[in-house]
Structures are given as C-alpha cells and as structure tokens.
VOMIKOL-968598 format. One record per residue (C-alpha): residue number from 1; residue in one letter; chain; x, z negated, y negated. Coordinates in Angstrom, 3 decimals. Layout:
N
+-----+------+-------+----------+----------+----------+
!  nr ! rest ! kette !        X !        Z !        Y !
+-----+------+-------+----------+----------+----------+
! NUM !    a !     A !        X !        Z !        Y !
...
+-----+------+-------+----------+----------+----------+
***
This chain:
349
+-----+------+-------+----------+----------+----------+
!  nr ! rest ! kette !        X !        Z !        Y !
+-----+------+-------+----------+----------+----------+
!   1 !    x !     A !   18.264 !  -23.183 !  -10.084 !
!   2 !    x !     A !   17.558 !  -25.135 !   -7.134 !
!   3 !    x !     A !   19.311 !  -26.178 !   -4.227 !
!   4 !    x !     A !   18.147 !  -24.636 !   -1.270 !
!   5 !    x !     A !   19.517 !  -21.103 !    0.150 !
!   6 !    x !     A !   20.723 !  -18.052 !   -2.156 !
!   7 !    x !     A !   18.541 !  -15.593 !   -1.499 !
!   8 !    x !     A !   18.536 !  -11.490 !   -3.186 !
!   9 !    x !     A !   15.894 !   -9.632 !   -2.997 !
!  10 !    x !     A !   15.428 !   -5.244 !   -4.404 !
!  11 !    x !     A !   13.017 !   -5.942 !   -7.257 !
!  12 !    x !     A !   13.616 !   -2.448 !   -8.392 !
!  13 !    x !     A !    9.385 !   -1.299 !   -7.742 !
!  14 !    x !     A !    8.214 !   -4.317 !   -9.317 !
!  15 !    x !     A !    8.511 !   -3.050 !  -12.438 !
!  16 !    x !     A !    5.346 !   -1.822 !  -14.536 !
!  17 !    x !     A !    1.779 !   -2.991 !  -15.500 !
!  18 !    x !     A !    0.207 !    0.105 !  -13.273 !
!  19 !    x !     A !    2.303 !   -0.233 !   -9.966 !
!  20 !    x !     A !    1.648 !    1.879 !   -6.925 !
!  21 !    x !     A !    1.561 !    0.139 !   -3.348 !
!  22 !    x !     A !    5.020 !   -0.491 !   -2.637 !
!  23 !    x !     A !    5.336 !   -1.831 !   -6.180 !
!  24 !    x !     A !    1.872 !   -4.425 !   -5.710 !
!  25 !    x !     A !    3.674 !   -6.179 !   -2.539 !
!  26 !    x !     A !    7.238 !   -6.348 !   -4.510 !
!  27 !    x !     A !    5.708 !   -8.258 !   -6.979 !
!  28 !    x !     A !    3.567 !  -10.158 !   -4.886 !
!  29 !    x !     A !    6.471 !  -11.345 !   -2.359 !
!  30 !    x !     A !    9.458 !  -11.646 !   -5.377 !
!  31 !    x !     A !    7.183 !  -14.165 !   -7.784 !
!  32 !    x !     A !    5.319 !  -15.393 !   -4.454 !
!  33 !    x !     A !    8.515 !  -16.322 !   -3.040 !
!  34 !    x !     A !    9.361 !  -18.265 !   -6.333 !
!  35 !    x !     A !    6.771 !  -20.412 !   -6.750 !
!  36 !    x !     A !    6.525 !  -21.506 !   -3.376 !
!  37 !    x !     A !    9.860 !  -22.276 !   -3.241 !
!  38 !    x !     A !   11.877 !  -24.334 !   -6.281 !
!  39 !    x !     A !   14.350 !  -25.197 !   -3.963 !
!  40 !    x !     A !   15.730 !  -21.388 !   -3.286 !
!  41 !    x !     A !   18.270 !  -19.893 !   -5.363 !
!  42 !    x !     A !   16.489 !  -16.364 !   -6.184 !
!  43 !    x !     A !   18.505 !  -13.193 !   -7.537 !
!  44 !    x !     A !   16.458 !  -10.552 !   -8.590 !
!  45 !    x !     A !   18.280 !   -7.116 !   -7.720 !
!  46 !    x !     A !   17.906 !   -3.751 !   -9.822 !
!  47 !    x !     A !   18.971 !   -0.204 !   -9.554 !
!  48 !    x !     A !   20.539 !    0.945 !  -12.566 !
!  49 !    x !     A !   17.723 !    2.833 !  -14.080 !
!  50 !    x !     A !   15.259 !    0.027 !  -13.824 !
!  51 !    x !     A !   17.600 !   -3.013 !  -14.844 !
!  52 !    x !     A !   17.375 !   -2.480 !  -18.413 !
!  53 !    x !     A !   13.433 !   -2.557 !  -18.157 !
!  54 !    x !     A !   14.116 !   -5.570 !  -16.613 !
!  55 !    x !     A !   15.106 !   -7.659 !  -19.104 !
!  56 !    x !     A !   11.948 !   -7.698 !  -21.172 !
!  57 !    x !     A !   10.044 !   -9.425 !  -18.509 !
!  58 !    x !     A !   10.631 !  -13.299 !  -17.935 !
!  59 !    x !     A !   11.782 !  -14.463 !  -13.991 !
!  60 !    x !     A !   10.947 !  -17.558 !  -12.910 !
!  61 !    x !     A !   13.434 !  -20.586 !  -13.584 !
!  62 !    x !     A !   14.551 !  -20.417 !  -10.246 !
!  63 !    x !     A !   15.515 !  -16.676 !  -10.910 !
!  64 !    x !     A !   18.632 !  -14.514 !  -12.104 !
!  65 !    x !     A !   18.621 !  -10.863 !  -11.975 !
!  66 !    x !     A !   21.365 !   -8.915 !  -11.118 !
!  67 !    x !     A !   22.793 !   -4.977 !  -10.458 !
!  68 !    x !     A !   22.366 !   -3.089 !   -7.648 !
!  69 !    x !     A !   23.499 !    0.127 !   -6.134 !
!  70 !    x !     A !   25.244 !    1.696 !   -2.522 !
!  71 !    x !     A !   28.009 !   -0.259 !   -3.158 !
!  72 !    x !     A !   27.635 !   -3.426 !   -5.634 !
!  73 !    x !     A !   25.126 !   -6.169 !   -5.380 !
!  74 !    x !     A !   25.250 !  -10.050 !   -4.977 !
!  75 !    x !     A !   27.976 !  -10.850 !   -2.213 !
!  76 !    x !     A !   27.539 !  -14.597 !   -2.507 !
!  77 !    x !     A !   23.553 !  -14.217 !   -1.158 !
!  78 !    x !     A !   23.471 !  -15.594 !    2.114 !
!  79 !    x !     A !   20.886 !  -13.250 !    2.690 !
!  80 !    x !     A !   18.946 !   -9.839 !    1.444 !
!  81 !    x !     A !   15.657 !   -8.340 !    1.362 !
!  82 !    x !     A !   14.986 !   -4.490 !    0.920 !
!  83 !    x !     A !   11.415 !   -4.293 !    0.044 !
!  84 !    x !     A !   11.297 !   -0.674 !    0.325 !
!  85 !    x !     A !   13.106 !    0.466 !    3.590 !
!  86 !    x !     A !   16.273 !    0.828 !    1.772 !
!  87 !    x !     A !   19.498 !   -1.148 !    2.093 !
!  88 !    x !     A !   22.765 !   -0.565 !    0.038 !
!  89 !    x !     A !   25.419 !    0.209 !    1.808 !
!  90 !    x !     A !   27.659 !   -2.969 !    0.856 !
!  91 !    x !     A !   26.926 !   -5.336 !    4.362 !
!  92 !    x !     A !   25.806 !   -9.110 !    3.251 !
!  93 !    x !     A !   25.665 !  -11.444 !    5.590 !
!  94 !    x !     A !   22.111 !  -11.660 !    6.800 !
!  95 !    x !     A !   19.361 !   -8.877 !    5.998 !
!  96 !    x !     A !   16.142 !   -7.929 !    6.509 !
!  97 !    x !     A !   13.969 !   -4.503 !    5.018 !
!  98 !    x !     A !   10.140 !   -3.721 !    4.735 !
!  99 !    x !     A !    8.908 !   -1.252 !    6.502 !
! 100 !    x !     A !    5.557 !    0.161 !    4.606 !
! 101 !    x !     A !    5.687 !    3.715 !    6.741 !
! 102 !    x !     A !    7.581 !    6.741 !    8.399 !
! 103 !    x !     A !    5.102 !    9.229 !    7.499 !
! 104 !    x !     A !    8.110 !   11.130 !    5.760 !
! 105 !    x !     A !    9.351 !   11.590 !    9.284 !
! 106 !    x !     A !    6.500 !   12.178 !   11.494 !
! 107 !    x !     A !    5.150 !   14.954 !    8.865 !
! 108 !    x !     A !    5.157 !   17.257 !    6.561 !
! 109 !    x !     A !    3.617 !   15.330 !    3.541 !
! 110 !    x !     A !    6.899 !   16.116 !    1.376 !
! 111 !    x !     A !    9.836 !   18.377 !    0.678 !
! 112 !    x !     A !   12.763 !   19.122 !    3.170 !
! 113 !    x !     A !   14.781 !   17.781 !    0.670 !
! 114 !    x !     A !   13.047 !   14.354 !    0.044 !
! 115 !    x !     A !   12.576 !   14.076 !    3.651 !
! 116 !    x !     A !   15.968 !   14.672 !    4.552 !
! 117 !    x !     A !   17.090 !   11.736 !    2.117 !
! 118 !    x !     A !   14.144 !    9.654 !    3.307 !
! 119 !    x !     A !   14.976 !    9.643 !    7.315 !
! 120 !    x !     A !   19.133 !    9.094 !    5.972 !
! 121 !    x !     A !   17.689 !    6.442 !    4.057 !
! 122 !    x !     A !   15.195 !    4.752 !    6.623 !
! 123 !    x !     A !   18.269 !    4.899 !    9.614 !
! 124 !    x !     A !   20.960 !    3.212 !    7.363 !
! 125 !    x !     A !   18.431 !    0.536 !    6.563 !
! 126 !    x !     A !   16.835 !    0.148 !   10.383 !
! 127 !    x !     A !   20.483 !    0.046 !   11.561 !
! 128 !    x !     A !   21.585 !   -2.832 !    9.385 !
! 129 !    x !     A !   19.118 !   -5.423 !    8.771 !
! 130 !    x !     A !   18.931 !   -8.005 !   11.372 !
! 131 !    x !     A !   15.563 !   -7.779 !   11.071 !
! 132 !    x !     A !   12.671 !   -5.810 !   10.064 !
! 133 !    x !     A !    9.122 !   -6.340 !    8.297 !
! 134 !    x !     A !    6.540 !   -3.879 !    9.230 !
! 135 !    x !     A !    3.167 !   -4.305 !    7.275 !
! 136 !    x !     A !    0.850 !   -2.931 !   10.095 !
! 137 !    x !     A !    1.541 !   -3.009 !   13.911 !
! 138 !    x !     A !    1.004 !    0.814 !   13.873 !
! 139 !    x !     A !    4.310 !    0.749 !   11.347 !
! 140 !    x !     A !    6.343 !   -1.493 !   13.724 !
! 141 !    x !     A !    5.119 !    1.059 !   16.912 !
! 142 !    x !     A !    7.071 !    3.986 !   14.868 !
! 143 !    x !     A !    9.639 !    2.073 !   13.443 !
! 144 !    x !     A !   10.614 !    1.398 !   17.298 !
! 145 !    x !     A !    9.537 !    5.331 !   18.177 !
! 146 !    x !     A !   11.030 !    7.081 !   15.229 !
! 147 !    x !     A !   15.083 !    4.756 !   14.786 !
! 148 !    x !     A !   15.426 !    2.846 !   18.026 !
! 149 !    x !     A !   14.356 !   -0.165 !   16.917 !
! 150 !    x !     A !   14.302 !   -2.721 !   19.545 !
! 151 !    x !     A !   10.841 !   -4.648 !   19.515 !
! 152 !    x !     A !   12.954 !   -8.039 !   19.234 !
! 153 !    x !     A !   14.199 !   -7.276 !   15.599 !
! 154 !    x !     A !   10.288 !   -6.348 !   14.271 !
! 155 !    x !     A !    8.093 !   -8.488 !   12.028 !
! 156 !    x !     A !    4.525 !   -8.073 !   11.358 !
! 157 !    x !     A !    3.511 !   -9.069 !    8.271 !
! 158 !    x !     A !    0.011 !   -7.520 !    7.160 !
! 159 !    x !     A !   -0.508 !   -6.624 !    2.994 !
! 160 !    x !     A !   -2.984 !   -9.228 !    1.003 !
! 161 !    x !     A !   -5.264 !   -8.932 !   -1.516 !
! 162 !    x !     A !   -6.694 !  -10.402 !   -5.111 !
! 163 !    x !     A !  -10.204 !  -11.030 !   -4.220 !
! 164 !    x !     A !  -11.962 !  -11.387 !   -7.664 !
! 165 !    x !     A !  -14.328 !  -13.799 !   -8.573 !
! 166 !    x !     A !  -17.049 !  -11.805 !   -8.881 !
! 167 !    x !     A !  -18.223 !   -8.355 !   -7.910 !
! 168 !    x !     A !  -21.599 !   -6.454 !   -9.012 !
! 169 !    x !     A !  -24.220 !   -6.426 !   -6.297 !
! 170 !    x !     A !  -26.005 !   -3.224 !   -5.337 !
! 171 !    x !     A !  -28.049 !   -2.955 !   -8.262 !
! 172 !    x !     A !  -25.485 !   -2.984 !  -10.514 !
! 173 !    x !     A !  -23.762 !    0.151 !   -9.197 !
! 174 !    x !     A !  -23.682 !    4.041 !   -9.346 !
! 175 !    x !     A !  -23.796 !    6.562 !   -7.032 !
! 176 !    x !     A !  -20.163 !    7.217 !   -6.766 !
! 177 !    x !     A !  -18.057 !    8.170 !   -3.661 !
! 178 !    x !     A !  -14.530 !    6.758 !   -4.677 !
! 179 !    x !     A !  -11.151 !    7.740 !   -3.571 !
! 180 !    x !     A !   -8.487 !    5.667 !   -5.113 !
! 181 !    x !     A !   -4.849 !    7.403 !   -4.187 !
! 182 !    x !     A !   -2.676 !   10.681 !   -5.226 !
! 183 !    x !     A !   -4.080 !   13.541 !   -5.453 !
! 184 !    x !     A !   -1.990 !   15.176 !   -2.130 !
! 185 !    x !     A !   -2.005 !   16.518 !    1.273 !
! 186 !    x !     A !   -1.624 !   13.377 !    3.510 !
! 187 !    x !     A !   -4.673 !   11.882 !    1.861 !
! 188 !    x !     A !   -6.467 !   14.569 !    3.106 !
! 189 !    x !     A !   -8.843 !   15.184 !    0.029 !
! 190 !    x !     A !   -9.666 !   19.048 !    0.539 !
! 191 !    x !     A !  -11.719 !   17.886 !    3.651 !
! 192 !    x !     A !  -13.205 !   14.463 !    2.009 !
! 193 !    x !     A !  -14.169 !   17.296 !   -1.176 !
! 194 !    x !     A !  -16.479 !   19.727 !    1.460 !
! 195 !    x !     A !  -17.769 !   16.616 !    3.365 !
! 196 !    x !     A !  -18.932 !   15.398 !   -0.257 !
! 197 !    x !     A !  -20.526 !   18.865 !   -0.986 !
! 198 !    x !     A !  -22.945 !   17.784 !    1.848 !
! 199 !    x !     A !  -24.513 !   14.433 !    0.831 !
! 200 !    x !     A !  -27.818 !   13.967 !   -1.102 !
! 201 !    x !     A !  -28.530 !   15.400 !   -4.869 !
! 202 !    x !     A !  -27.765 !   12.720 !   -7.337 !
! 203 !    x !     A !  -24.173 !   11.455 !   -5.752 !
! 204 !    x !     A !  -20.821 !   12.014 !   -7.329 !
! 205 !    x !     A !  -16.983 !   12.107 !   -6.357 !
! 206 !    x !     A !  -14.567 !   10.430 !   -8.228 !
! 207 !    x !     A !  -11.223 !   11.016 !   -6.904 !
! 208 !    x !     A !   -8.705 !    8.423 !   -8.855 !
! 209 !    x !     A !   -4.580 !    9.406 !   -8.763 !
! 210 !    x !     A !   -1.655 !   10.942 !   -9.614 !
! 211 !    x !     A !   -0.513 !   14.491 !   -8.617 !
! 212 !    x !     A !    1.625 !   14.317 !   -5.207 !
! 213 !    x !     A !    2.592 !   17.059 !   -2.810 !
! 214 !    x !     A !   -0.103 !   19.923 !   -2.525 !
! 215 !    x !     A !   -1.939 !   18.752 !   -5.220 !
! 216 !    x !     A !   -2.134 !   22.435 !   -6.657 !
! 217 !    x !     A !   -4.091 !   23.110 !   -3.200 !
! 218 !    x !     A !   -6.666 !   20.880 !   -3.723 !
! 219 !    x !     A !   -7.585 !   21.109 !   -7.332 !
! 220 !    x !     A !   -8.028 !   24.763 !   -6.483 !
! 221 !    x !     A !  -10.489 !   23.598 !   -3.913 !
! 222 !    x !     A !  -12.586 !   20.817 !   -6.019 !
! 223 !    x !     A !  -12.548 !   23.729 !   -8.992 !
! 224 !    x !     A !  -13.730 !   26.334 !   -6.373 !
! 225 !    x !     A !  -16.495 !   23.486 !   -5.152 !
! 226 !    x !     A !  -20.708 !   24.451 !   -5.566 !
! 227 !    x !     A !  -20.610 !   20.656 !   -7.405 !
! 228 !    x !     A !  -17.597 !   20.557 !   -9.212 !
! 229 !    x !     A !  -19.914 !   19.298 !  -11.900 !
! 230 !    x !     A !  -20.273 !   16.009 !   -9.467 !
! 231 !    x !     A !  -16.496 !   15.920 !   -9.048 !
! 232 !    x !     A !  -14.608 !   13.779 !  -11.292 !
! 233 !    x !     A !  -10.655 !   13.979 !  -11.374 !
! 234 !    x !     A !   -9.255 !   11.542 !  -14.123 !
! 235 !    x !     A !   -5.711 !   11.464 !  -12.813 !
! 236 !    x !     A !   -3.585 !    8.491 !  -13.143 !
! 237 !    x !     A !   -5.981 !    5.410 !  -14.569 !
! 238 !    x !     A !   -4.159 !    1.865 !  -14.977 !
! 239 !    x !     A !   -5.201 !   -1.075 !  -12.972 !
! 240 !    x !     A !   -7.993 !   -1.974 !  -15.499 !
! 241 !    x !     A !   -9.905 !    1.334 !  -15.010 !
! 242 !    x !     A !   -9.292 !    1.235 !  -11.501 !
! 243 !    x !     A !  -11.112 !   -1.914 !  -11.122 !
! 244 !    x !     A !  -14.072 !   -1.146 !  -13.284 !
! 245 !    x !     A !  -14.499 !    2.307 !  -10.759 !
! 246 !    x !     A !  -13.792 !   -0.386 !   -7.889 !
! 247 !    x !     A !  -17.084 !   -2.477 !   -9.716 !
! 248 !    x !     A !  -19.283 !    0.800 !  -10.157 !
! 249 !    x !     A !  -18.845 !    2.658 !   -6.970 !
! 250 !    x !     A !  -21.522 !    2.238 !   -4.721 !
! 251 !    x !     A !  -19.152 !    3.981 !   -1.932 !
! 252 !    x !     A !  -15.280 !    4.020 !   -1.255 !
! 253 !    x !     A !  -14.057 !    6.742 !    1.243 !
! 254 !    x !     A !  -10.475 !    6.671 !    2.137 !
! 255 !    x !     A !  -10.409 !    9.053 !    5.427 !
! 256 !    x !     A !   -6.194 !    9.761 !    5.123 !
! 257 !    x !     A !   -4.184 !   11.313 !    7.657 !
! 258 !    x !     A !   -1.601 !    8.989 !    7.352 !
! 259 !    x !     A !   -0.893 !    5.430 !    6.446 !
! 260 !    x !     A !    1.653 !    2.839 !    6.515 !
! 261 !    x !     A !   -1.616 !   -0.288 !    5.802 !
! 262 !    x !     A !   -3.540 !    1.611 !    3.311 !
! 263 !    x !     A !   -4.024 !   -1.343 !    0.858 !
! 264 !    x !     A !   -6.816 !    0.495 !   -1.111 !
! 265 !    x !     A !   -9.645 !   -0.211 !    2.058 !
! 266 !    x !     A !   -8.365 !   -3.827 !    1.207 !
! 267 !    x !     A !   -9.425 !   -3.847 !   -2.361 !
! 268 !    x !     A !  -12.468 !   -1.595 !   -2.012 !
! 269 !    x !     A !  -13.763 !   -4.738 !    0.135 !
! 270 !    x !     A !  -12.637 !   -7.382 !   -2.131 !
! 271 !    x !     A !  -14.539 !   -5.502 !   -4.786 !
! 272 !    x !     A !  -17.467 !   -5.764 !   -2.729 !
! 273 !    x !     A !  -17.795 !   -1.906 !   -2.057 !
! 274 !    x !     A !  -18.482 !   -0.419 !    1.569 !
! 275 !    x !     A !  -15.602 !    1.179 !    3.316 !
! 276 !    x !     A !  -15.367 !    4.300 !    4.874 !
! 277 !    x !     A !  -11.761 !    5.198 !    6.554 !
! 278 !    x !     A !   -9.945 !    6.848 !    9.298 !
! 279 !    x !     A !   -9.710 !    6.503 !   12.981 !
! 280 !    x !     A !   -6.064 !    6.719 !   12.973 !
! 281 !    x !     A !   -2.645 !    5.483 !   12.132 !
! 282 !    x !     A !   -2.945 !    2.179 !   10.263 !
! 283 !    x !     A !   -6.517 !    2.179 !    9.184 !
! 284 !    x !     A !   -8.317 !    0.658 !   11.984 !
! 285 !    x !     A !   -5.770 !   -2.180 !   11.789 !
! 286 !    x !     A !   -6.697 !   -2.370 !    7.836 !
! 287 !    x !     A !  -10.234 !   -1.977 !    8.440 !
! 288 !    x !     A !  -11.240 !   -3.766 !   11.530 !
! 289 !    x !     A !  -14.829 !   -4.204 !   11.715 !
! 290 !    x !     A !  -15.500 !   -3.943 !    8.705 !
! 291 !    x !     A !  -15.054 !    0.000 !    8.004 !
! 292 !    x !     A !  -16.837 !    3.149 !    9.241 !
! 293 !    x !     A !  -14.170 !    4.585 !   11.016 !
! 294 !    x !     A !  -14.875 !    8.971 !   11.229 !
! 295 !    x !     A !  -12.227 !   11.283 !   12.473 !
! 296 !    x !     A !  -10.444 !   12.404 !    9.787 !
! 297 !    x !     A !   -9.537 !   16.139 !   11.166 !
! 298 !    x !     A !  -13.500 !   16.317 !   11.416 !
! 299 !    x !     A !  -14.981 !   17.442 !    8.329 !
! 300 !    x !     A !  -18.371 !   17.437 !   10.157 !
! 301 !    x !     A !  -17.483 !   13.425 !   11.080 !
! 302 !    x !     A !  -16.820 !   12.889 !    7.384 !
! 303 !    x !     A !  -19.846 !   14.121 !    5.923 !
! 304 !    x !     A !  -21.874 !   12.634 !    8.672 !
! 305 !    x !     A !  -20.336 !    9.190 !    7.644 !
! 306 !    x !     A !  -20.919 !    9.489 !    4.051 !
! 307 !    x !     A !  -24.465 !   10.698 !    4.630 !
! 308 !    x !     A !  -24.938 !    7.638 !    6.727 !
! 309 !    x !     A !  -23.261 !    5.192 !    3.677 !
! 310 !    x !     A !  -25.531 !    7.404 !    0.793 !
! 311 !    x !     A !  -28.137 !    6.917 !    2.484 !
! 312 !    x !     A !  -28.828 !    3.314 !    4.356 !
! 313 !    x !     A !  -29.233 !    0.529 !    1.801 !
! 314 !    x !     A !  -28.469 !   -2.089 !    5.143 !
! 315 !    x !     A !  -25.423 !   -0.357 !    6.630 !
! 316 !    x !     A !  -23.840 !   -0.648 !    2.995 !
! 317 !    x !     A !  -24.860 !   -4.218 !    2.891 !
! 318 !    x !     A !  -23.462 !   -5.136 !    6.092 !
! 319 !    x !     A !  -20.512 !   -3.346 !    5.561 !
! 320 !    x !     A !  -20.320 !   -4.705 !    1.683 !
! 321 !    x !     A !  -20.672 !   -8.488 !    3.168 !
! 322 !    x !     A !  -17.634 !   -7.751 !    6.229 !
! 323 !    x !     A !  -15.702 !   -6.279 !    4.042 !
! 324 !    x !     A !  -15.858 !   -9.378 !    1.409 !
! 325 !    x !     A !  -15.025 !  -11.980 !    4.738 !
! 326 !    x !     A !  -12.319 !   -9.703 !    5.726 !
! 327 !    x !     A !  -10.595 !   -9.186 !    1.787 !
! 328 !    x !     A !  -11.209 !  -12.868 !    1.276 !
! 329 !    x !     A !   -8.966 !  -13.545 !    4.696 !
! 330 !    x !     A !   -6.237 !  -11.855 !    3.351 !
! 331 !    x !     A !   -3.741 !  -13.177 !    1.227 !
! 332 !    x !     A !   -0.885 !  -12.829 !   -0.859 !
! 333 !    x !     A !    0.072 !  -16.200 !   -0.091 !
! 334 !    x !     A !    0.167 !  -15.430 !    3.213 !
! 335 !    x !     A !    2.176 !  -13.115 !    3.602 !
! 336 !    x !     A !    4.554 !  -14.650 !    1.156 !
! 337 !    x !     A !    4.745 !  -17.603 !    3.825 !
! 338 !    x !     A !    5.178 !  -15.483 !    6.561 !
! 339 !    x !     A !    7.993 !  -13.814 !    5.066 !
! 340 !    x !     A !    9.261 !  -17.006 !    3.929 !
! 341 !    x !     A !    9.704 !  -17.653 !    7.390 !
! 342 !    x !     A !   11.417 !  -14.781 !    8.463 !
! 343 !    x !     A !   13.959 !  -15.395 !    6.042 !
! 344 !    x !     A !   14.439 !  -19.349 !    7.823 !
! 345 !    x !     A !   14.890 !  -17.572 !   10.905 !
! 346 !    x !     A !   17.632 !  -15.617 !    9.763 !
! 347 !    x !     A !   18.950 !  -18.459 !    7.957 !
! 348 !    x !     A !   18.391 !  -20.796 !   10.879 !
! 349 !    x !     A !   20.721 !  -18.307 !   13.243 !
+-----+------+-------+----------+----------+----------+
***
C-alpha cells in the first residue's frame, strides 16, 4: 500500500463482465483511480451480497476490499465515495456521491415502491456528502431542483469512453437502426418502433436490452407492428455482441425521455455509427454537435429523422466523422483525474 491518503470507495456495481452504466463508470473510476495513483491507500467497499463475488477478482496492489452496509464500513478512510447516489448511514469524515440521475423522482419510470426507497435514498446521500459529482450539467440542475442542493457543493464530471481502434466504414455495414438500452418506458421505444415502421423497405430494428418497467407494453406493440419481421429483440447480449451490433449498424437511434448522460450516444460514436438522440434532458449535453437531435414526444420528428439518416449517405458521414472527434475527446482518464481532484479538494479542506 502506498503512502498517500486512505481513500474508500462503493465498488458494489463493479462487479460483472456485462455491466450496465452505473457499473461501466464504477469500474472505470475504482481501477482508474488506482493506477494513477500508487501513492493512495484504496479500500474497495462491498454490500454483503456482492462481497463474496468479490473475492475472485484481483484489486490492484494498492487495494484492500472491505464490508459495507447502513451502518459498518471503513472508519479509518479519511474520505468516501458513493458511486451510485447512495451513502451508508455511518458519517466518515469527508464524502462525496455520484449523481448519474433523478429520473426516479421527476417520473414515473418505476414502482411507488422503488421510488419511494430511491428519493429516501438520494436525500440521505445529497444531505451528507460534502460534495457531489453530477455526470451531466442537466444532472447537477436537478440535483439542486429536486434536494436543495446548493450549487457550491456540485461537481461536473462528464462519462468517457473506449474508443476502439478500428471501426468498419460504411461499406462494411447493414441496414440496421440500433437501440442499445432496456427494453422500458423511459426509453421511449413504443414511439422509436412506429417511427421505424415508416423508413424505406430493406431497413431493420434491432432493439438490444433487458426487460425494465413497461416492457410488457412494448413487446405487445413491436409484436402488433406491420414489420415485426424487421424487428429484432435479442434481450440481454454481453458486451461482445453489443459491440459487433455497435460495428454492423449503419444507424443508432437513442430518442429517450429521460437521461442522467446517456453513455450509449457515446459509444455509438466511438464505434463510428451516426447518432440520432433527443432534444431533452441530458442528451444534447452528450451529443453536442454531433447528433440529430428530434423531439422525442414527436413520433412524426422521429421518423422524419431516421428517414433523413436511411437515406443521405453524407449526413451519415458527417455525423459518423463528429461523432468519432467527439468519442475520441472523451475519456476515462479524464474523468478519473477530475475526480481525483475532487477528492484533493476535500482532502485539502
């Protein structure tokens, strides 16, 4: 171990080979945080039900795990990190929580139940950390809307991405529209299913994820659709799969109702595949320039935008070479050093 400050951090969602969002920036920022820094004295925190999975993966040398729940975790840390807007209820002497989204709070994307626990959850952790990582500035606008959070105590620090070394050009592709997230309400896929229903013979929807909340909804929908036959739902696909749909998809459309970032637009564009997102919440601040923002209430703006992407060979290609600059710009390492330097500032007070 080194000899530098003792720092915990909840590495509870990094486990897995398949991780979903919140799980891709634990890793990222726990072994990020390790390498860059020797000197720091790391403990790796997990939940009960995760520690023992734990144990058959190998931490850096700079690294000890250790237990965590409400009420036990590492007391000597000088400081802790909930990745996940969630704190234990033990007080340590410096901390600081992520912030990936309130969309539990602002609507109705989930139970009562889950939301309940969720806002009880988010308030705990908003009122004790001394200070808080948003990933988007739209996040850190409701974190200070939604629990009171005074501006002062808010960190943006934006997702990054694995850009891969190389990506098939146009003619290596397919005609495939690609959605890669759950299969649920907030991602607003009954809309993105008739806007597909309008776009030239010959394309095809493949809508990549888990079951979430409404899912029954919507595969009633894409069963009920004049081109189911063009509709492909393989469910849950590891990283692997995901990447080689990433490689043959000539379009990605991603027009959600609600996101925290929305990390997918990012890796559509590292994998060289044109972009075409929402107007609203954290997607403009994802996309920039380099998307084709539609209004996703506006089934009429989504098919017009995917007509427009089916159909012109140089708005792909401008869009596939923005999107490449813009992936390429953002890093892992990053975002690693920004947080890195929230963590001085605390340390520093």
């Amino acid at each position: 171990m080194g000899s530098g400050p003792v720092i915990a951090l909840d590495a509870t969602y990094s486990l897995g080979r398949d991780l979903s969002g919140v799980g891709v920036y634990s890793r990222e920022i726990l072994y990020g945080v390790a390498r860059a820094h020797p000197e720091a004295k790391l403990i790796f925190c997990y939940r009960a039900h995760r520690l023992a999975g734990s144990l058959l993966g190998r931490l850096p040398p700079n690294v000890r795990r250790s237990l965590l729940s409400d009420w036990r975790g590492p007391r000597a840390a000088e400081l802790f990190h909930g990745l996940n807007q969630r704190l234990p209820r033990i007080r340590f002497r410096r901390a600081v929580s992520t912030f990936h989204d309130l969309f539990v709070m602002s609507g109705e994307y989930s139970t009562p139940e889950f939301r309940s626990r969720f806002r009880e959850q988010a308030r705990q952790a908003a009122e004790n950390s001394d200070l808080i990582i948003t990933v988007s500035e739209f996040t850190a606008g409701q974190v200070e809307q939604w629990l009171g959070v005074e501006r002062s105590r808010l960190r943006v620090i934006h997702h990054g991405v694995r850009t891969p070394a190389s990506v098939p050009g146009e003619a290596g592709r397919e005609n495939i529209i690609l959605h890669v997230g759950a299969i649920q309400k907030r991602k607003n896929l009954a809309r993105l299913v008739e806007a597909f229903e309008r776009t030239p013979p010959g394309w095809r929807l493949a809508l990549a994820g888990s079951a979430g909340f409404g899912a029954e909804e919507i595969l009633r929908r894409i069963e009920a659709s004049p081109r189911r036959r063009q509709i492909e739902v393989p469910g849950y696909i590891s990283a692997a799969r995901r990447d080689r749909l990433y490689a043959r998809a000539r379009v990605f459309a991603f027009p959600s109702l609600d996101e925290g970032f929305g990390l997918p637009v990012l890796e559509a564009m590292a994998w060289g595949v044109p972009v075409l997102t929402s107007n609203r919440s954290a997607l403009p601040e994802a996309g920039g320039e380099a998307a084709l923002l539609v209004e996703p209430s506006d089934v009429d703006a989504i098919a017009g935008g995917l007509q427009q992407l089916c159909e012109d060979e140089g708005l792909r290609e401008e869009l596939r070479r923005r999107g490449r600059q813009r992936a390429a710009a953002a890093t892992w390492q990053a975002a690693v050093e920004k947080t890195w330097a929230v963590y001085t500032e605390l340390l520093g007070r």
